[in-house]
LUMZA-195079 format. One record per residue (C-alpha): z, y, x. Coordinates in steps of 0.001 Angstrom, whole numbers, plus 500000, padded with zeros to 6 digits. Layout:
LUMZA-195079
ZYX
...
//
This chain:
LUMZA-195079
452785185068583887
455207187957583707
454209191578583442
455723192065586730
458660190229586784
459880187716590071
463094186789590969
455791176901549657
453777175013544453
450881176525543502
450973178345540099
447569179902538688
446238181832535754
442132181249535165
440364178970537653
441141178889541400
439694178172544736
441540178166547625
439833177428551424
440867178029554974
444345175760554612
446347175734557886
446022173045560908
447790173135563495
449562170211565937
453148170512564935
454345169742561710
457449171945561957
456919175481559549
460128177209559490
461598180436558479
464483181562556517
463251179585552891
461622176989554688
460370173739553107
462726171316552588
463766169149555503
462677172108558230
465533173919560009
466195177349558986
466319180434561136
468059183297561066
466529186327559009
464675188958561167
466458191981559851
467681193474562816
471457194604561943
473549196889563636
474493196358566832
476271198773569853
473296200756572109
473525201088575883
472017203303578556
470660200367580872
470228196612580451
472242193802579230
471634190718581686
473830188486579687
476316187606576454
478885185704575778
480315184778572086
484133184145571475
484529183661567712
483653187137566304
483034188608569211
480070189063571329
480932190191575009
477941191758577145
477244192458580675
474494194386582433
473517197656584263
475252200684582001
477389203236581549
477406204429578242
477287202887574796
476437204787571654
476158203595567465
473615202163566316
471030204624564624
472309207364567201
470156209206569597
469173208504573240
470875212341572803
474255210872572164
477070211140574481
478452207972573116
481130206282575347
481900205101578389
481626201856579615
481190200128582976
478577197432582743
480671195250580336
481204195652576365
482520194005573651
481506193911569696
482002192767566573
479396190295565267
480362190730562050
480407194403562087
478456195196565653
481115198102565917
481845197870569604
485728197091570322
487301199852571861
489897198429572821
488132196309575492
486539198438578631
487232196760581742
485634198877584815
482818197290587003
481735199563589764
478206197902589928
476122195249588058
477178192029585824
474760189200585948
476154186553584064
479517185413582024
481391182707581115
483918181569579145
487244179443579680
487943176214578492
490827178225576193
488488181371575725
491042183790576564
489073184810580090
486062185425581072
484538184304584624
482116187681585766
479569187582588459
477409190626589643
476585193039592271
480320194711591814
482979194690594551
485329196272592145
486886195739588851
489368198184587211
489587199545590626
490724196498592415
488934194680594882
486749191762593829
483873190924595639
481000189858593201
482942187155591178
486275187920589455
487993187072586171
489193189266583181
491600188772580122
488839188148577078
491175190362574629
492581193138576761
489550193644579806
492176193818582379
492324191420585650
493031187630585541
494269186595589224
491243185300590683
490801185668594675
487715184309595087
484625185907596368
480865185737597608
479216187760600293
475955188414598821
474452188114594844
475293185650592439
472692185157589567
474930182289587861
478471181480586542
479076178513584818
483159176872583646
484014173516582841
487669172573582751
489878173847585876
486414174608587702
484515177769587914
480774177505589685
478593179815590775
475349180280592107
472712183052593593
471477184159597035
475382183659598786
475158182137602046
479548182042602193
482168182145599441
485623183469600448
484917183660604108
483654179470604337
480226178612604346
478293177735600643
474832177830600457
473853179170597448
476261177362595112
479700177340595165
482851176166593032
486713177675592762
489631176697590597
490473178790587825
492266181471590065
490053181979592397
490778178936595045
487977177545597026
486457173420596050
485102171404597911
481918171497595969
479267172442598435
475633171397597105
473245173490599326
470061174979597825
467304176405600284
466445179436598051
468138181797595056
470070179568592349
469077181400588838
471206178671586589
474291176218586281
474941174152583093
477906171678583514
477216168057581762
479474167732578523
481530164672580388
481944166792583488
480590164755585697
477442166349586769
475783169782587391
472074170827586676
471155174031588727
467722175781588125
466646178543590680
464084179076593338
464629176372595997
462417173357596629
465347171789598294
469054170311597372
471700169263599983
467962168809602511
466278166511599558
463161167796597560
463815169501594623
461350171699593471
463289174612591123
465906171922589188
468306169794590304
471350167336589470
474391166862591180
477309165453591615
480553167664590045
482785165813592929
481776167249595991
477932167759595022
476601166448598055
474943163858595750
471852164381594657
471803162348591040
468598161382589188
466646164221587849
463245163366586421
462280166260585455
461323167252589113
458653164759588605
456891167287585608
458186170766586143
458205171891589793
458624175827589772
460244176887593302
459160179230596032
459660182741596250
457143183534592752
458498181026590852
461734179642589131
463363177560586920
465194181147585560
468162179617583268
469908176875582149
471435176174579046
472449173022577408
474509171620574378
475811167780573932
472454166140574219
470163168107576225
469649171026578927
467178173697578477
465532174968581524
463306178197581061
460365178512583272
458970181759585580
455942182012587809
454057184865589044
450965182420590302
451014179596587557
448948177296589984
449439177079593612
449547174213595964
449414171396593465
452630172296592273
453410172081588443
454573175054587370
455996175950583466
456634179202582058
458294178029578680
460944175750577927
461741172280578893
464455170405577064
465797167467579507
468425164610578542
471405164492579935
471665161014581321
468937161669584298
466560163973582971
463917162614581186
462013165232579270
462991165285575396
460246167806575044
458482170921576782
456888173984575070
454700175623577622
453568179184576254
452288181300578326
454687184482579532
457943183801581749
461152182534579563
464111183925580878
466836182724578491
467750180132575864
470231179601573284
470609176132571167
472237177087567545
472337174082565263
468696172581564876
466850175776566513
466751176713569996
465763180608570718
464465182016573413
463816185405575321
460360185987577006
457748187764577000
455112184669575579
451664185759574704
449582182424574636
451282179646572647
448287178158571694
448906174339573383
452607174471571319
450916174992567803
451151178421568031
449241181910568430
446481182164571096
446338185452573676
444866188279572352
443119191391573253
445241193541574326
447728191055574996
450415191048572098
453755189786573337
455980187859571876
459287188123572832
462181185920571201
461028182538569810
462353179852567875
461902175923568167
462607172948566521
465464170681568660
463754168025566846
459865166691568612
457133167990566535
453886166517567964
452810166737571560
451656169138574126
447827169950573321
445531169824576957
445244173028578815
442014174312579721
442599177382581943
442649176503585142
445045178776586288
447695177055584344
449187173581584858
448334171106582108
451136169595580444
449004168084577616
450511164993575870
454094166020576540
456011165749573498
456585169362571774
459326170852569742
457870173145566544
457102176651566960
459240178108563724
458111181223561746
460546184289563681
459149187105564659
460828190215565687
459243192917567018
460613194334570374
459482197683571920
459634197277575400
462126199430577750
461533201295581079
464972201058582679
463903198187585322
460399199671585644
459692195751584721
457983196102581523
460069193376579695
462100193937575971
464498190881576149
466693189221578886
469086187099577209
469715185081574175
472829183744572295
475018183706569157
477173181164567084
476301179367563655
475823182483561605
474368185081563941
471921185595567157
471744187968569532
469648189556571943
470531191986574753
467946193478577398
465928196576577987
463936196955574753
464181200283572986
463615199095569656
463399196420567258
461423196211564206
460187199556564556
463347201201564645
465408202566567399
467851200175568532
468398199366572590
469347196947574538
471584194772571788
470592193029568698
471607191088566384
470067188955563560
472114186722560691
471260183641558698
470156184514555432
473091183884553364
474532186801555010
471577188910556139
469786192057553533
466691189440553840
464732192320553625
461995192403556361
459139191801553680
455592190636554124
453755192908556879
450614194759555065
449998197029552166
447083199476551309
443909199489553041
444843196227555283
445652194700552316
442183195026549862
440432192106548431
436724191344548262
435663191253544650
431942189760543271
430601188851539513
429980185539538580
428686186431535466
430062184740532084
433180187516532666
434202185575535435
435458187294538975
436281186097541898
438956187181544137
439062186988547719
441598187679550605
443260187070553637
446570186143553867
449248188707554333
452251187692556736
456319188132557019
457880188092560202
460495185472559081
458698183904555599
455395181728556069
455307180762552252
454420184088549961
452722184256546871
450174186639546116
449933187982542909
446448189593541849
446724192203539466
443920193337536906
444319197013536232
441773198555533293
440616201711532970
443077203209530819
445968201797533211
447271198843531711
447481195905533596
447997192219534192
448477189247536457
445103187866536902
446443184746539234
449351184004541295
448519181823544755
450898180336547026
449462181822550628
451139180625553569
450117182076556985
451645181951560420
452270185935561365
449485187735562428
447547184727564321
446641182614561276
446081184188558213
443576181920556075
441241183298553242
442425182241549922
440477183684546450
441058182249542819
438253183127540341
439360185622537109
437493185777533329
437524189087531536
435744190985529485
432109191272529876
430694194987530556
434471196098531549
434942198214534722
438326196825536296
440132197393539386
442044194470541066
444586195057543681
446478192424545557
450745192022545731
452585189825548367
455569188783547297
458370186979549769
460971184008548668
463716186981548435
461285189507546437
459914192003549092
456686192901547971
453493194726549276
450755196089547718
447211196909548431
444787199093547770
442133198207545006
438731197155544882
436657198373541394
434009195983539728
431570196076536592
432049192725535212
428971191254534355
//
């Protein structure tokens, strides 16, 4: 439910005992060393990246550069103040992934929102859609175009007469979607379709509520939409839909309507995304349950040819945006129950989690839900919850209590773009960007040192110890090692044992001990050191024994 939200080998010295292994349904682990045969993801270190005044709704990537749209004015470096002066720009930016050293070259002027982007068929323009009625002080009404190098107009005489959530390009066709009842003066309901410069199709689908999403089919031939409706072109429905890309008065098979049926005013299927094989529609509801409809607030990956469900993660906490890079789809949300997924249960407080990554590949299957206020989806096939964690401080600027809007990148990076005032810890808003590993510092280490890091110590008598603990954790590393270190009295010290302890973040951190032999009568301190695959360490405090 949203805030508030609608529209690794084993290597030991001495004897060793090792208990609480993970379980969980999925058989998917990954991170950025994972085990052989897992996808990797990108490393967690959050990297430089432009800062804004507002919120960025949505991002575009054209080779090395990332283009963003939004609600701002100003953009400042990264590591600068909210203080900053920074420079202008007018709800649209451009940056250097490589780099994130925004582009000053490209400023184009919006005189109100951007909601969504797209790119052309020959990436040199991009399609804009907003709230806006002008761009570099000419008139266009909500939907216009713009050169992707220099920001300045693209002819493009199209418009809408109220908001458009949606802009999607395939070929010579641009199509767009929101709350538009007309599109250059002719009726559209909701959805509507122009030719590169701006001249009205004959593509008229009608939707009965908002359209959120629009993801072409690779072969052009079709059209998923995702939104708020429960009706297309006066058929049910219920928050998806396929169509025809002819005139879209055809209504093509969808089966996922038969599974995941978010539409009314409280609920949505928020986004669409897809790649060659699959589309990815994210999942919103403010009442999870209501009038026997089946309602999803994760991520639902649907094939191509009619819809059939390839899997669905259903964590709790609206998704509003997803991304498919190589073998990992990403996501932005704000999930805090992903316990039915293989993942981390809700806590108290509620922790939020707000970007997520997933296997492309099944993993297992959908365990049953047992809160009735939530729709069970148990025995669906499930993708693998991977080992990513950022941490995102959440923004004010919408008064919505969310961190991240929207999700995408290109082989080598990801990025993020929403409301969030930090990441990691450290001040960084509304853009971020994370990079594979082979490029990234890889240095977000494992999570806790000194007191939260102490082992329990006993005598076993003989000279033998043994060593208790629970895991530590790394944002982006399940397999660590802990090294135990033996310090004596006058301050030398050793390696008692070395234990391979994987845990899953915060949410499943088993026990692990291994069992030391010293010297009998010595007083000796042992402290414990997580180490990460790229050597970021952490140490504890100690705990003193008499060994007996």
């Amino acid at each position: 439910m949203p805030a508030s939200r609608r529209p690794l080998a084993l290597l030991v010295a001495g004897a060793l005992a090792v208990t609480g292994l993970l379980a969980a349904p999925t058989a998917a682990f990954a991170d950025t060393r994972p085990a052989k045969g897992t996808p990797a993801t990108v490393s967690t270190d959050s990297l430089p990246a432009p800062q804004i005044n507002g919120v960025v709704w949505t991002q575009v990537v054209i080779g090395d550069t990332v283009y963003a749209g939004g609600r701002f004015s100003r953009v400042r470096k990264a590591g600068e103040p909210t203080s900053a002066s920074g420079v202008r720009r007018s709800n649209m930016l451009a940056y250097d992934i490589r780099t994130g050293e925004l582009l000053p070259g490209f400023a184009p002027g919006f005189n109100s929102e951007v909601r969504s982007l797209a790119v052309s068929s020959d990436k040199r323009t991009i399609y804009a859609v907003g709230n806006f009625t002008a761009v570099n002080g000419a008139k266009h009404t909500r939907i216009a175009a713009i050169d992707a190098v220099t920001g300045r107009n693209r002819t493009f005489k199209g418009s809408l007469n109220s908001l458009p959530y949606t802009v999607a390009v395939k070929g010579g066709t641009v199509y767009a979607g929101g709350q538009f009842t007309s599109a250059s003066g002719k009726k559209r309901t909701r959805l509507a379709a122009f030719s590169t410069t701006g001249s009205l199709k004959s593509w008229r689908p009608s939707a009965n509520r908002a359209v959120q999403g629009i993801a072409v089919s690779p072969s052009g031939t079709s059209v998923v939409v995702g939104g708020h409706f429960s009706t297309m072109n006066g058929k049910k429905a219920l928050g998806s839909a396929r169509v025809s890309s002819g005139t879209g008065r055809s209504n093509l098979s969808w089966a996922v309507n038969k599974s995941v049926t978010n539409s009314g005013p409280d609920a949505a299927i928020y986004s669409v995304s897809s790649d060659s094989n699959y589309v990815y529609l994210s999942g919103y509801s403010y009442h999870p349950t209501i009038s026997g409809l089946k309602r999803l607030e994760g991520l639902v990956a649907a094939k191509w040819s009619g819809g059939g469900i390839h899997w669905l993660e259903d964590c709790k906490g609206d998704t509003y945006d997803s991304f498919p890079i190589g073998d990992v789809v990403y996501t932005a949300s704000h999930a805090h129950d992903c316990s039915t997924t293989g993942g981390f249960k809700q806590t108290k407080p509620i922790r939020y989690n707000h970007s997520l990554a997933f296997t492309k590949s099944v993993e297992g299957t959908v365990k049953k839900q047992t809160k009735k206020q939530y729709t069970n989806f148990g025995g669906k096939p499930a993708p693998g919850l991977l080992d990513w964690y950022p941490a995102w401080t959440v923004g004010t600027y919408t008064g919505l209590k969310q961190a991240v809007w929207s999700v995408s990148g290109d082989s080598r990076y990801v990025v993020y773009g929403g409301e969030f005032k930090a990441v990691n810890g450290n001040a960084q808003q509304g853009l971020a960007r994370f990079a594979v590993s082979s490029i990234a510092p890889n240095a977000d280490g494992p999570r806790l040192s000194g007191s939260a890091f102490t082992p329990t110590v006993s005598a076993l008598g003989g000279g033998k110890v043994k060593i208790s603990w629970k895991a530590n954790f790394d944002r982006d590393n399940k397999y660590l090692q802990t090294q135990v270190l033996r310090y004596q009295p006058n301050g030398s010290s050793a390696v008692a044992c070395t234990v391979s302890t994987p845990a899953r973040y915060y949410w499943s951190r088993p026990t692990y001990s291994c069992t030391d032999t010293t010297t009998v009568g010595s007083q000796v301190t042992y402290k414990l050191r997580a180490v990460d695959p790229f050597g970021n360490r952490a140490t504890g405090d100690g705990k003193a024994i008499t060994v007996k």
